[in-house]
N, C-alpha and C positions, 0 to 999 in steps of 0.2 A: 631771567638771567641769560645774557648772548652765548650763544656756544662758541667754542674754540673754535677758529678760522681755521689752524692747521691741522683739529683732527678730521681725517677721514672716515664714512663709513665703510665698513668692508662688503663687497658684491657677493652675493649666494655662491655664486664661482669660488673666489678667492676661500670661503670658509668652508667650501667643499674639498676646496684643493690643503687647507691644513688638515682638515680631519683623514684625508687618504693619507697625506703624511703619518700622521698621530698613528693610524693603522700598522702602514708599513713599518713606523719604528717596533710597534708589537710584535707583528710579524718575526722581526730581526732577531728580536729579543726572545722568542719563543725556540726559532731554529738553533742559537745557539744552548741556551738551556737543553733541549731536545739533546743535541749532538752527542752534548756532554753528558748526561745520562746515558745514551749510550755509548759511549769510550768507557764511562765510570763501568757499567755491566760488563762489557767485554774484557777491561782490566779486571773485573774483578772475578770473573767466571775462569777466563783464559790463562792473566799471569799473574797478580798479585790481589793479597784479598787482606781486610783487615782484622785482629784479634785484639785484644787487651788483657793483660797480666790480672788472675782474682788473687795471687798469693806471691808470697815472698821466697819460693821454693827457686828464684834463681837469682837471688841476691847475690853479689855485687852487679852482676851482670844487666840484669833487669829488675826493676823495682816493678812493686805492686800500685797497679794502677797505668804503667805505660799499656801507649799505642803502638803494636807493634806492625807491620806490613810483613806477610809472607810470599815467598816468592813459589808460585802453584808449578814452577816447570821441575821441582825435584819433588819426588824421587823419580820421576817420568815427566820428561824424556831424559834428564839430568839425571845422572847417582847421586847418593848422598856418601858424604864422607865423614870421619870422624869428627869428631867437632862438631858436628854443625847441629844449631836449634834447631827443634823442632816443633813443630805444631801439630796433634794428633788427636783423631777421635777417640771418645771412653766407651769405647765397646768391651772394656773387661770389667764394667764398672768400678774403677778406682777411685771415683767421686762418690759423693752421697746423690741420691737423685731431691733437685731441686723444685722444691712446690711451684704451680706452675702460678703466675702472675693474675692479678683478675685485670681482664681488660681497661684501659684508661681513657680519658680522652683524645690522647694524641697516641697511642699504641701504632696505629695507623702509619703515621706519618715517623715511626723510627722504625717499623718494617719497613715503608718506601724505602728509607735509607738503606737501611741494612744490606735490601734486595738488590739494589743497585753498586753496592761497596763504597756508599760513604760514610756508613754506622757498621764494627763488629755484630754480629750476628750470633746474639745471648742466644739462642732458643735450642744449640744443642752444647752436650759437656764437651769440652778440651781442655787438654794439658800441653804443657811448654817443657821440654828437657831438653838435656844433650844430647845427643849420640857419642856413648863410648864406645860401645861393639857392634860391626856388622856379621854381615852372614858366614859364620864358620871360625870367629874370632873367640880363643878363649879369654875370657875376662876374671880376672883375681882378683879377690883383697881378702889378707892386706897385707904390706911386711912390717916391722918394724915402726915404721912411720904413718904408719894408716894409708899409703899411697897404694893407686890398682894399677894394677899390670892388666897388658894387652899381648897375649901373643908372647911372654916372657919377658916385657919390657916394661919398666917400671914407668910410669906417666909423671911429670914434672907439672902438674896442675895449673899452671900459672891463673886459671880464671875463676879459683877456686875463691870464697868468701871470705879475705883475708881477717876479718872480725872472729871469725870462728872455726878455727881450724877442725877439719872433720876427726867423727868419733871412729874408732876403728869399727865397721860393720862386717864380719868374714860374707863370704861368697865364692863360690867358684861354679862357677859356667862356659858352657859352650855355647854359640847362638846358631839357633839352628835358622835353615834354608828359607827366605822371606820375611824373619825376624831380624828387628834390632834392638839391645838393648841401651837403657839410656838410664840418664839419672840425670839433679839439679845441681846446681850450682852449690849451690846453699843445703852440703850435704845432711849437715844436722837436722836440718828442717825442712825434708823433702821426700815424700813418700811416692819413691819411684819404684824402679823395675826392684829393687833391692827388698823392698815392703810388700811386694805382691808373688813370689815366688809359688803361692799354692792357686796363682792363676796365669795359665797358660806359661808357665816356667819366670812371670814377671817381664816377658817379652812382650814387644807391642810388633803387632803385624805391618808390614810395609805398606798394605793399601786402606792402611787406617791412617797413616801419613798425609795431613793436606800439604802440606809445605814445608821449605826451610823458611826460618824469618831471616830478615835480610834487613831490615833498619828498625832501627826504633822513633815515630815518629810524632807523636805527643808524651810528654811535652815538649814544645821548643826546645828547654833549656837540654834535655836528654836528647837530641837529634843524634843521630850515630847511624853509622853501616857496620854493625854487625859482625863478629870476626869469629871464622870458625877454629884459632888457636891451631892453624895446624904443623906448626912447628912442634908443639906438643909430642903429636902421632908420625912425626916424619921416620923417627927411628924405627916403628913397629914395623915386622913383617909379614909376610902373610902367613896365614892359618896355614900349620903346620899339614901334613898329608894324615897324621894322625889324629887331629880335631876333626879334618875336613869329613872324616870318614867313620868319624861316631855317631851313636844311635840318635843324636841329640844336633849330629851338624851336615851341612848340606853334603852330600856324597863326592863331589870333587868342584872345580872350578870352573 
């Protein structure tokens, strides 16, 4: 059979000079991967890092199952304010402790993730609340209506779980100096600082704090920035000279 007149063979040159191509296209593809692994590490060591909801303790606000993004510059160098989500370590143990995993086959490869902040990072406990009280702030409930006061000032809840109006729980508290307390959304169904009072007064420490969240970013359909409601706490004032100065609250300002 005649060969085609118009194909050419190709010269050792010529298929030397595709394969250094072939290379460098790797090459390219390698550096950029690379890059971004590390921006992903540095995003997520330096300013934002990601979590996922196990529970429904802040319904309507977050549902169980979102992806949430924390933002790591609060509480330092940023303050945190009323309102605002939080993300925190279970160093008072308020979780059950979870059995630990048996190794899998790809365990591997969703630590890689994890490590770099493109997979939440299951391997220690955290919780998700509010912030209603900071440091020196008396917090109350309840009146009448089941609503908490701050500082003498009755809270208008607006982000509160309109499906289930909360149960009246009493409480009255001081928060003392590098403590915040906090609670869920979904007060019926939230075993916050309110449920732990025979550990460390139901305070969470401030440098147990990794972050505020700041969006919710899986799923799509939930995409959101986050609002710390602070028209809520705009009325409230600050802690009196006589909380500030109890056995229970930081000694002044």
């Amino acid at each position: 059979m005649p060969e085609n007149p118009e194909q050419e063979a190709s010269t050792p040159e010529e298929d030397g000079k595709k394969g250094n191509q072939f290379l460098l296209w790797l090459k390219e593809i390698g550096t950029v991967v690379g890059i971004a692994i590390v921006l992903s590490f540095l995003i997520k060591t330096f300013l934002f890092k990601a979590f996922f909801i196990p529970s429904e303790s802040m319904v309507a606000t977050l549902e169980k199952d979102d992806r949430i993004f924390v933002n790591l510059l609060v509480p330092e160098p940023f303050a945190l304010q009323r309102g605002d989500i939080v993300v925190f370590k279970d160093t008072q143990g308020w979780l059950p402790a979870t059995p630990k995993e048996e190794p899998g086959p790809f365990n591997w490869l969703q630590d890689s993730l994890a490590f770099v902040g493109l997979l939440p990072d299951e391997t220690e406990q955290h919780l998700v609340k509010r912030v209603i009280g900071l440091p020196g702030d008396h917090v109350v409930c309840c009146d009448s209506q089941a609503r908490v006061s701050v500082n003498g000032t009755v809270l208008a809840e607006d982000y509160l779980n309109p499906a289930d109006p909360p149960n009246a729980n009493p409480f009255d508290v001081v928060v003392p100096a590098g403590k915040i307390w906090v609670m869920g959304d979904n007060r019926n169904n939230s075993a916050d600082s309110r449920e732990h009072l025979e550990v460390n007064g139901g305070f969470i420490n401030l440098p147990d704090v990794e972050g505020k969240a700041a969006v919710i970013a899986w799923p799509v359909s939930r995409w959101q920035v986050l609002d710390n409601h602070a028209d809520v706490f705009r009325s409230v004032p600050a802690p009196s000279p006589e909380d500030t100065s109890s056995s229970t609250a930081p000694a002044g300002k």
